[in-house]
C-alpha positions in Angstrom: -26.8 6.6 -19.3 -24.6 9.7 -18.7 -25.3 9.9 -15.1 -24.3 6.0 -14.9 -21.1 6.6 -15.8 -20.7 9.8 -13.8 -21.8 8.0 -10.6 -19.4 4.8 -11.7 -16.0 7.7 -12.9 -16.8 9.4 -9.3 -16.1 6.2 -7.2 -13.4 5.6 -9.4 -11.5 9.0 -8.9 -12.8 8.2 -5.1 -10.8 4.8 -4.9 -8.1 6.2 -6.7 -7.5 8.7 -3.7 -7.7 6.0 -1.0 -5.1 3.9 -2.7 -3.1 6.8 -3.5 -2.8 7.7 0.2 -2.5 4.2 1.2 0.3 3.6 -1.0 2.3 6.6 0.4 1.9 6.0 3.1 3.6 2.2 2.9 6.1 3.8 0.8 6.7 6.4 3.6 6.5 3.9 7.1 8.8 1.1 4.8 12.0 2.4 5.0 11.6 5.7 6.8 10.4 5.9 10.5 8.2 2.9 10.2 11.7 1.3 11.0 12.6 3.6 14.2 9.2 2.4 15.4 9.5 -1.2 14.9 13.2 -1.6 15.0 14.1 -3.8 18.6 17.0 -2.6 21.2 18.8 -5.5 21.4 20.1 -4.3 24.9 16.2 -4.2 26.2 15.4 -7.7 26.7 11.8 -7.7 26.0 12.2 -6.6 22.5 10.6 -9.2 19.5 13.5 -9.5 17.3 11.7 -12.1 14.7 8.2 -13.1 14.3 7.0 -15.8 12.0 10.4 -16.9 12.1 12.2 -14.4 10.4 13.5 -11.2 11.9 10.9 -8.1 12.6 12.8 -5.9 10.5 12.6 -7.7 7.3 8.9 -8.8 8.1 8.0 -5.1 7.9 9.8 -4.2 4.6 8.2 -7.4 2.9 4.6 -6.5 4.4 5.2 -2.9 3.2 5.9 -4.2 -0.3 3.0 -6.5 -0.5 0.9 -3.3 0.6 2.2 -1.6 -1.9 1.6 -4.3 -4.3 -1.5 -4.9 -3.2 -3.2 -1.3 -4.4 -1.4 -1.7 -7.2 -3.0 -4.9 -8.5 -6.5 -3.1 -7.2 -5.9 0.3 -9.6 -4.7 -2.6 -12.5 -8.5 -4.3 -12.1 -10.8 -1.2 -10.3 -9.6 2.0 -11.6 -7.4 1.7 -14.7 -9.3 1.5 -18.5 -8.0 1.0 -21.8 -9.5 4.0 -23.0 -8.6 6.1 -20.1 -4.7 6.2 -22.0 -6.3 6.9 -25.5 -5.9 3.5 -26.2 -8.6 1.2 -27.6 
């Protein structure tokens, strides 16, 4: 039974880095130079300046946030336990 929950705590602790890095890195592109890369020259022509219908700017801060969301919600279910706190 022991090595169960090893095996089960070590893909835990596993996840929990892969979201970690995920998440820093959306909360490093959002507002940082994930906005240098997509921001549009107006003066070049050939820049997108809105896709779906709103502008490219704004599109990448909202998909940033629902990234970061995202791995949230997936610690909440996969990683975090009651017991994990002390509680329960």
């Amino acid at each position: 039974m022991g090595d169960v929950n090893r095996d089960t705590s070590g893909k835990r602790k596993r996840l929990g880095v892969v979201l970690t890095m995920v998440f820093l890195i959306a909360m490093t592109m959002g507002p940082g130079p994930g906005m240098r890369l997509i921001n549009p020259d107006v003066e070049s022509g050939e820049a997108p300046v809105m896709v779906f219908g709103v502008p490219i700017v704004y599109a990448w801060g909202v998909g940033c946030f629902l990234i970061q969301v995202s791995v949230i919600v997936t610690a909440y279910v996969l990683i975090w336990r009651k017991n994990d706190a002390g509680v329960g």
